[in-house]
Structure formats: C-alpha cells, structure tokens
C-alpha positions in Angstrom: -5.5 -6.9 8.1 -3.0 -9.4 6.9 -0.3 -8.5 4.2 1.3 -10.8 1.9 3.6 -11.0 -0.2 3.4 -12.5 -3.9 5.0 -13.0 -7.4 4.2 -9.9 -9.6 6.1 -9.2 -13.5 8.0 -6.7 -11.1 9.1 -9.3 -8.5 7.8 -10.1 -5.4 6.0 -7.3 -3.8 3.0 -6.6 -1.0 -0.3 -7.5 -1.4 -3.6 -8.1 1.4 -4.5 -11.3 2.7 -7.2 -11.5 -0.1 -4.7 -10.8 -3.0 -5.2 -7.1 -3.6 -1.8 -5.5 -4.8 -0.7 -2.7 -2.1 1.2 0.8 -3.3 2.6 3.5 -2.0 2.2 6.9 -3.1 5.1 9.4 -3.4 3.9 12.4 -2.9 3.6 11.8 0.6 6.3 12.5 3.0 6.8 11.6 7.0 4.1 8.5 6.7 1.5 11.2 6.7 -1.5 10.4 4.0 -2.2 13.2 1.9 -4.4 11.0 -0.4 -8.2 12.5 0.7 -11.3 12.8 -1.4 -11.2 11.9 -4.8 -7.9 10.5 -4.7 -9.0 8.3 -2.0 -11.8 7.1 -3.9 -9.7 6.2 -6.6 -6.8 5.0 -4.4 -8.3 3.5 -1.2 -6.1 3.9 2.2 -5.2 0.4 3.4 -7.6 0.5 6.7 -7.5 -2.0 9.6 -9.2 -1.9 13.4 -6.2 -3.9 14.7 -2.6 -4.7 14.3 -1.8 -5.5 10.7 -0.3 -9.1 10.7 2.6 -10.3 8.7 2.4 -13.3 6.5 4.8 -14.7 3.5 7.7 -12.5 3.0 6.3 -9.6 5.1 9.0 -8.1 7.6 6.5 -7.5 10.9 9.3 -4.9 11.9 8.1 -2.9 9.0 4.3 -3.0 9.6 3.1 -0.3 11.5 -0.3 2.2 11.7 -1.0 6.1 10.9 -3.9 8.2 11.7 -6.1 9.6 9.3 -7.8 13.0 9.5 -10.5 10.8 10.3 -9.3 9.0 13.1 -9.1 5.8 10.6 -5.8 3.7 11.4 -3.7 2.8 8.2 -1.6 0.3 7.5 1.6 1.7 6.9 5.1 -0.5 5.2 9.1 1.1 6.2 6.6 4.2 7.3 4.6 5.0 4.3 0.8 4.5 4.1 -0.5 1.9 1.8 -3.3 1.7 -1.1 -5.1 -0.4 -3.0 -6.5 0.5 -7.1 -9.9 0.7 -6.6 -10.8 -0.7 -10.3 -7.8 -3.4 -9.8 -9.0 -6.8 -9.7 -7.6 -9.3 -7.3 -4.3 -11.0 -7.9 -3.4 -8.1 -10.3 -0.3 -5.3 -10.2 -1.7 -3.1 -13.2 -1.0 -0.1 -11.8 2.8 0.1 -10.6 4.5 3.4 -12.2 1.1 5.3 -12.7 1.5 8.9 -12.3 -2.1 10.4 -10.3 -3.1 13.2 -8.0 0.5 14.4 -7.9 2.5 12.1 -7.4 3.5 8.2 -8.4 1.7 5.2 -7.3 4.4 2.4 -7.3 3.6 -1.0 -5.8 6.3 -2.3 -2.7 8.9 -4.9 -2.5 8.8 -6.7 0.6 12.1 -4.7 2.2 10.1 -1.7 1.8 11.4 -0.4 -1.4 9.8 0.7 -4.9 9.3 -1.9 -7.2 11.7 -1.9 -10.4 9.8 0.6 -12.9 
C-alpha cells in the first residue's frame, strides 16, 4: 500500500497511491478501529498485506499497522487507522468534517494532524 500526499481545498493531506483521499475517524481512541459492519462498508479500513510505503510528503516514521478483529492489518498515520469514502471518487476530498457512526470523519495533513475544518 503506498500513501501520498496531495493538494486538497484543505491543504495538502494523505491520499493512496491510486489517489483515493485517506481519513481518520475520531471516535476511535489508542489506534484501535472501532469502525466494523456497516460503518466499514461505508468507510472502508485502509488494508495492506505488507509494509505501507511512504511517497510525496508522507513521514515513513508515521506509517505503521493495527490488527483488525479479523486479523486484517491496517494502515495506520501518528497511530490512528485510516479510511477511504466508499462512494468517493478518485482524486476527491468530499468528505472531510462529515459527522457518521459516531464520530467525525476528517481527512489528514501529512504531520499527522486534522485537516483545517
């Protein structure tokens, strides 16, 4: 899994190698995922088999993995798991500030933080 990062109308901020916006969910806590079932049918978890690989922008230091109940490894940023919008098209941050399952969905600057609401 490679992440990027790329202009967005809230700055630069993290998306996958194929230009899919990442976010963050802030309901979760500890870099556990609490984003299961319909929320992660909505909100897809950030999968890889491997080491996630830094490109553009992307601190590697800040890269790192969690476990799913399902064994699945997710790509995590600064420690917290990683989305995608599943009706998002490519190259897009529409959904940055959206308030879902609980909590907010808020796309990721490169150092890690929130992007500017």
């Amino acid at each position: 899994m490679v992440i990027t990062v790329a202009a967005s109308r809230y700055g630069p901020v993290l998306f996958d190698g194929s230009g899919q916006a990442i976010y963050t969910f802030d309901a979760e806590h500890g870099g556990t995922p609490a984003c299961y079932g319909d929320c992660a049918i909505a909100w897809p978890p950030v999968l890889t088999t491997g080491r996630p690989v830094a490109r553009a922008g992307v601190d590697p230091r800040l890269l790192g993995l969690t476990a799913r109940r399902d064994g699945a490894s997710q790509v995590t940023y600064r420690g917290r798991p990683l989305y995608y919008y599943a009706r998002e098209g490519k190259h897009l941050v529409l959904c940055h500030n959206v308030r879902e399952f609980g909590g907010l969905w808020l796309a990721i600057t490169q150092d890690g933080a929130d992007a500017p609401h």
